[in-house]
C-alpha positions as MATLAB code, in Angstrom:
seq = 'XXXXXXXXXXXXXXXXXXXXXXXXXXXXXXXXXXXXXXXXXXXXXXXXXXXXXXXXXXXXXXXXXXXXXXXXXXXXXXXXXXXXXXXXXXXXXXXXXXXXXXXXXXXXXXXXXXXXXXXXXXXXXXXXXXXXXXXXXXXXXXXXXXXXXXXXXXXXXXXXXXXXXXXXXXXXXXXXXXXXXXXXXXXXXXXXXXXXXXXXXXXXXXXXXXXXXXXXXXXXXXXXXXXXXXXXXXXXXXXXXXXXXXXXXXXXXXXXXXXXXXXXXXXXXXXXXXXXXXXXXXXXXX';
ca = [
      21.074   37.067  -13.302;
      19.608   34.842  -10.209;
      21.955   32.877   -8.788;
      20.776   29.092   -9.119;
      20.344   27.711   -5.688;
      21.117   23.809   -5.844;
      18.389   23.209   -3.499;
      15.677   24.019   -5.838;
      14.937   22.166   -9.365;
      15.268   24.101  -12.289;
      11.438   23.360  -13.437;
       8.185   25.541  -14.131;
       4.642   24.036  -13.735;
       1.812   24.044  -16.475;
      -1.322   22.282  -17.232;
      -0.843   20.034  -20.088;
      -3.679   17.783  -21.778;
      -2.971   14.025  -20.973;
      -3.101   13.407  -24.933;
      -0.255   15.731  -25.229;
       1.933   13.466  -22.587;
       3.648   10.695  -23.705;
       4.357    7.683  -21.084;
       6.061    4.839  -22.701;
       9.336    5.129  -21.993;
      11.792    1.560  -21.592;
      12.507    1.915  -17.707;
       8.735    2.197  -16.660;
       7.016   -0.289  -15.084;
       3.767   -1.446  -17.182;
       0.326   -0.374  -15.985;
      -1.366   -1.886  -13.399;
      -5.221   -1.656  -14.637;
      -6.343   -2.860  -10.932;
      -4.718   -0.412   -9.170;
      -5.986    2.512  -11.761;
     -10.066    0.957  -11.134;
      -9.509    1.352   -7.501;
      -8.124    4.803   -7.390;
     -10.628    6.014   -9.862;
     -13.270    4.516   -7.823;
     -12.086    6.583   -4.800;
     -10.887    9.296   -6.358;
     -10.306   12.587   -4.834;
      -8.311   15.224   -6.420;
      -6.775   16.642   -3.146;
      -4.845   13.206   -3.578;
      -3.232   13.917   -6.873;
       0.123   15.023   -7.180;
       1.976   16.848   -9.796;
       3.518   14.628  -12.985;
       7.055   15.017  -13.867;
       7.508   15.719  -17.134;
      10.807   16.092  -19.279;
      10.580   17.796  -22.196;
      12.753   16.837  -24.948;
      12.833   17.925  -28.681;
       9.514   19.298  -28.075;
       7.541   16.065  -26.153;
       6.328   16.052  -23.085;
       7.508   12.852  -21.740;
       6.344   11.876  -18.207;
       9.174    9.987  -15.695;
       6.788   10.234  -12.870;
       3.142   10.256  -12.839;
       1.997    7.565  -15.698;
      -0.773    5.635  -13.660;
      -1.970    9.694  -12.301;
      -2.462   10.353  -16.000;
      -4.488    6.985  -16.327;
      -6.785    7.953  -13.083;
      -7.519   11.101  -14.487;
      -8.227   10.283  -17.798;
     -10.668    7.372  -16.656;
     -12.214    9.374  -14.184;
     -12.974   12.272  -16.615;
     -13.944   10.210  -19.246;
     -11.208   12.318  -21.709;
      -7.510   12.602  -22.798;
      -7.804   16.156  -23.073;
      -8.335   16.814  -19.692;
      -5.456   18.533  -18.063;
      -3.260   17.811  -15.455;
      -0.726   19.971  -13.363;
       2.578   18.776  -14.638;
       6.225   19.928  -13.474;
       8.010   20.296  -16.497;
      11.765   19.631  -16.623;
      13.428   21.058  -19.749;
      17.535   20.107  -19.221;
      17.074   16.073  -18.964;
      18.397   13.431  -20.711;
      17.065   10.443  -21.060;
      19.124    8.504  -19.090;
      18.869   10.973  -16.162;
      14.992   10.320  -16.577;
      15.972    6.469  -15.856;
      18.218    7.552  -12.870;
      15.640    9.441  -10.887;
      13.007    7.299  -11.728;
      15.029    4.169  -10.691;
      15.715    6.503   -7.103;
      12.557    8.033   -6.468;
      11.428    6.423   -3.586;
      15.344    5.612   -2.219;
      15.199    8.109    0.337;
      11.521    8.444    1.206;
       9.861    7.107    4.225;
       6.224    6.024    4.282;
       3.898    5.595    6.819;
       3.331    3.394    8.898;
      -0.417    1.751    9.425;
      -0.466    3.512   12.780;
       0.482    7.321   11.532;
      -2.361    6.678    8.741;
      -4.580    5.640   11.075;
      -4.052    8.515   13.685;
      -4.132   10.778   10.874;
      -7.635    9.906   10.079;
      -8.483    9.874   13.936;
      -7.593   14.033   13.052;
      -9.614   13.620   10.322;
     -12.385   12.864   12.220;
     -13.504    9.513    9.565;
     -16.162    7.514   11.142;
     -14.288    3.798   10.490;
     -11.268    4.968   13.058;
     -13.012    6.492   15.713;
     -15.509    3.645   15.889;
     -12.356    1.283   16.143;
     -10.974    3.732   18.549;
     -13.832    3.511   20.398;
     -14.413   -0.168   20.575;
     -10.844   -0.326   21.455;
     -10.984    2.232   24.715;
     -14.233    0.551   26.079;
     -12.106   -2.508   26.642;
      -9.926   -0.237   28.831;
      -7.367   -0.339   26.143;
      -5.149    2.521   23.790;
      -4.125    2.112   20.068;
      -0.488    2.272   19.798;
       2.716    2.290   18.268;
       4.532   -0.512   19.641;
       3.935   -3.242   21.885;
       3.042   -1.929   25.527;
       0.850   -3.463   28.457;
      -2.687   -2.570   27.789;
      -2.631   -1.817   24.326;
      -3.117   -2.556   20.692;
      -0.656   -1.891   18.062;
      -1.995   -4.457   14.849;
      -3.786   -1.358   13.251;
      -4.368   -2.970   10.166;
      -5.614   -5.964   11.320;
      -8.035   -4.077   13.244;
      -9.385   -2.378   10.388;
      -9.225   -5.317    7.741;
     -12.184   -7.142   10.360;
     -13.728   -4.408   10.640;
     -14.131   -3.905    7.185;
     -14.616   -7.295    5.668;
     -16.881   -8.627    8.643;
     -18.117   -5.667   10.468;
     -18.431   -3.883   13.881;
     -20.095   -7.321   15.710;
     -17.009   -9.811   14.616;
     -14.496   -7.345   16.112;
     -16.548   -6.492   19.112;
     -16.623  -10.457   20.103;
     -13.121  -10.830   18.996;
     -11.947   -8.384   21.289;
     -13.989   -9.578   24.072;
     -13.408  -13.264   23.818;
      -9.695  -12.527   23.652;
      -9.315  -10.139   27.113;
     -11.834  -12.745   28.225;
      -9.595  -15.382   27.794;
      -6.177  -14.215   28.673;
      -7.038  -11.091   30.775;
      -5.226   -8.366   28.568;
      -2.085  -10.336   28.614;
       0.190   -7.824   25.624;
       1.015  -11.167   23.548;
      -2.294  -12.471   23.235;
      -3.166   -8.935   21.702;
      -0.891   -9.828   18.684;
      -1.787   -9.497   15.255;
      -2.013  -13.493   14.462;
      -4.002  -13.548   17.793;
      -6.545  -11.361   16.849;
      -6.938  -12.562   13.191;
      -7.070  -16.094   14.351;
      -9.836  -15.687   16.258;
     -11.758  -13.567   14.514;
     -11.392  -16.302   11.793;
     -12.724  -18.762   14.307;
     -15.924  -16.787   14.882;
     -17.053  -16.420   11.758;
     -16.326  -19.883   10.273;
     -18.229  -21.194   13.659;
     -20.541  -18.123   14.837;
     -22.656  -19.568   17.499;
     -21.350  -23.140   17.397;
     -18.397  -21.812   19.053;
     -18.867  -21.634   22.822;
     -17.305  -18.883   24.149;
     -17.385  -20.272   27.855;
     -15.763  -23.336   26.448;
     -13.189  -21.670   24.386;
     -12.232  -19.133   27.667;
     -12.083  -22.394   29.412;
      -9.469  -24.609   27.211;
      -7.693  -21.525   26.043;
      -7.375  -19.631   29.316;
      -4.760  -22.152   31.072;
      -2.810  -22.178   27.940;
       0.236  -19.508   27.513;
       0.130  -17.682   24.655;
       4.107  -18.984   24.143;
       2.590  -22.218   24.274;
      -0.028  -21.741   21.735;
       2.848  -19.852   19.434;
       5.068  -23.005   19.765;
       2.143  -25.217   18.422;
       0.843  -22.914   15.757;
       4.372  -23.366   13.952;
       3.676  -26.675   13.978;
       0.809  -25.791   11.449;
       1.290  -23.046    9.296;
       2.757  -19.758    9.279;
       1.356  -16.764   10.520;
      -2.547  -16.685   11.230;
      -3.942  -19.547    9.556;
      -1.485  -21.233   12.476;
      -2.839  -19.975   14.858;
      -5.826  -20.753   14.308;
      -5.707  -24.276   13.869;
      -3.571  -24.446   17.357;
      -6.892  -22.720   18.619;
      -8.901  -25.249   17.376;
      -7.021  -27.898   18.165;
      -7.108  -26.994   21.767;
     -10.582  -25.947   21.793;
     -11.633  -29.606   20.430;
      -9.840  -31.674   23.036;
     -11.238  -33.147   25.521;
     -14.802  -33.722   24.321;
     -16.634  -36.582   25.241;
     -19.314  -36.633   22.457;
     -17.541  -36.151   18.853;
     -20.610  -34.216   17.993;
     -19.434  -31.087   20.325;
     -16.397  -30.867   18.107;
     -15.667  -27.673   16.116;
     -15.652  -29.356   11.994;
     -12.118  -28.895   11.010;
     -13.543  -28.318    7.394;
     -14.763  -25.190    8.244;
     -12.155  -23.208    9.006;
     -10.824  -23.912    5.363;
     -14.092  -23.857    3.595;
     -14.129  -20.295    2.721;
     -11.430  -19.047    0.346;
     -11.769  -15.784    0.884;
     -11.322  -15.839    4.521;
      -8.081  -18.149    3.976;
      -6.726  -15.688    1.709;
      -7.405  -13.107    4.383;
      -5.538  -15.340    7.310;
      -2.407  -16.325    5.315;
      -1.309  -12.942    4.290;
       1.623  -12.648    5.536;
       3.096   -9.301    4.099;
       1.129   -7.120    6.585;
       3.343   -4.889    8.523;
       0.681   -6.217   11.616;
       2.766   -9.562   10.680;
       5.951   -8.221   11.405;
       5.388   -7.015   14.059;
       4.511  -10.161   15.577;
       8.010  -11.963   13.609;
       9.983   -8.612   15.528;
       8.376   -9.462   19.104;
       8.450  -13.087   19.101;
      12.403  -13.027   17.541;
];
């Protein structure tokens, strides 16, 4: 008899048809019918992983793997597709509940900067175009917060997606324009902020003018009165524009205040504040 090695589950692996698994046990969380549209929309079957099944009295009930199931079965257009399934056969039920309740205790995920270097590797186009935008300022992606370099990934990519390759391009610019490459001013609510100003003003903002106001202000002093606003970005960006709009002569060269809360969307966008690009900034100005 093999000796049982604690290391390794006691489990075997077969397809099963998803209308022979049953998912409805108490300590589940319910569905979330947004999250299975968007996966089934991208979906790519190198992504899916194996569903834990424990089969008692004959069922095939799944402890791990419910909104897989759903993906698959929307995406095929059938319950009796199959789906790789690691099949327990010595659970109770209340052992279900205890490693479903622990899964994710001990597991690390990644951080926006190891997904987006992995897709550098991977060689997809929306990186290495940010990558390269990036390095023709004469700056490096990065971890953490070093001279002459970027590390709000996500915010990098959430501009580039929503409002393309020009908005970041002029973001980028207009910031090392302004305060020379200065690490702070390189900050996630930095770089959302303006970007937010550009393309609530486009070409009524005056880039001269803004590299002009902006430039003899400190970035400490521009965090101190963006708290005086509102948290994170949206701060920011009204400290911007309150600077920006002082001093004019003629009322008519002012930035309308309006604007930069006309567009839902785009507020939505600046006062999201459970980016890790967020913390980041809470972690380096604490």
């Amino acid at each position: 008899m093999d000796e049982i090695n604690p290391c390794v589950p006691n489990v075997h692996f077969e397809q099963i048809p998803i209308c022979n698994l049953v998912s409805n046990q108490e300590y589940q969380r319910a569905l979330s019918v947004k999250h299975i549209q968007r996966a089934a929309a991208n979906f790519d079957p190198y992504q899916i992983n194996p569903v834990k099944v424990s089969r008692r009295d004959g069922v095939n009930y799944v402890f791990n793997g419910q909104h897989t199931i759903e993906i698959v079965a929307t995406v095929s257009g059938s319950r009796e597709t199959p789906v790789w399934c690691m099949v327990y056969d010595d659970l109770e039920y209340e052992t279900e509940a205890d490693i479903f309740a622990n899964q994710q205790k001990f597991v690390k995920t990644l951080s926006q900067y190891e997904i987006f270097n992995a897709n550098i590797e991977a060689g997809n186009d929306e990186q290495l175009i940010i990558k390269g935008l990036v390095e023709s300022y004469g700056l490096t992606i990065a971890q953490g917060q070093v001279p002459g370099a970027i590390c709000c990934v996500s915010s990098l990519e959430t501009i580039f997606e929503k409002y393309g390759y020009q908005i970041l391009d002029r973001t980028l610019k207009l910031i090392i324009g302004t305060w020379e490459g200065d690490t702070k001013s390189l900050s996630a609510n930095m770089i959302r902020a303006v970007s937010k100003l550009i393309v609530s003003y486009g070409t009524d903002l005056n880039d001269d003018i803004f590299k002009e106001k902006l430039g003899c202000r400190s970035i400490r002093e521009i965090s101190r009165i963006a708290k005086d606003h509102k948290i994170g970005s949206m701060g920011y960006a009204e400290a911007l524009l309150t600077i920006y709009n002082q001093g004019f002569k003629n009322e008519s060269n002012k930035l309308d205040w309006g604007c930069l809360h006309s567009s839902r969307k785009h507020k939505s966008y600046l006062e999201d504040n459970t980016d890790e690009d967020e913390e980041l900034d809470e972690a380096a100005e604490g």
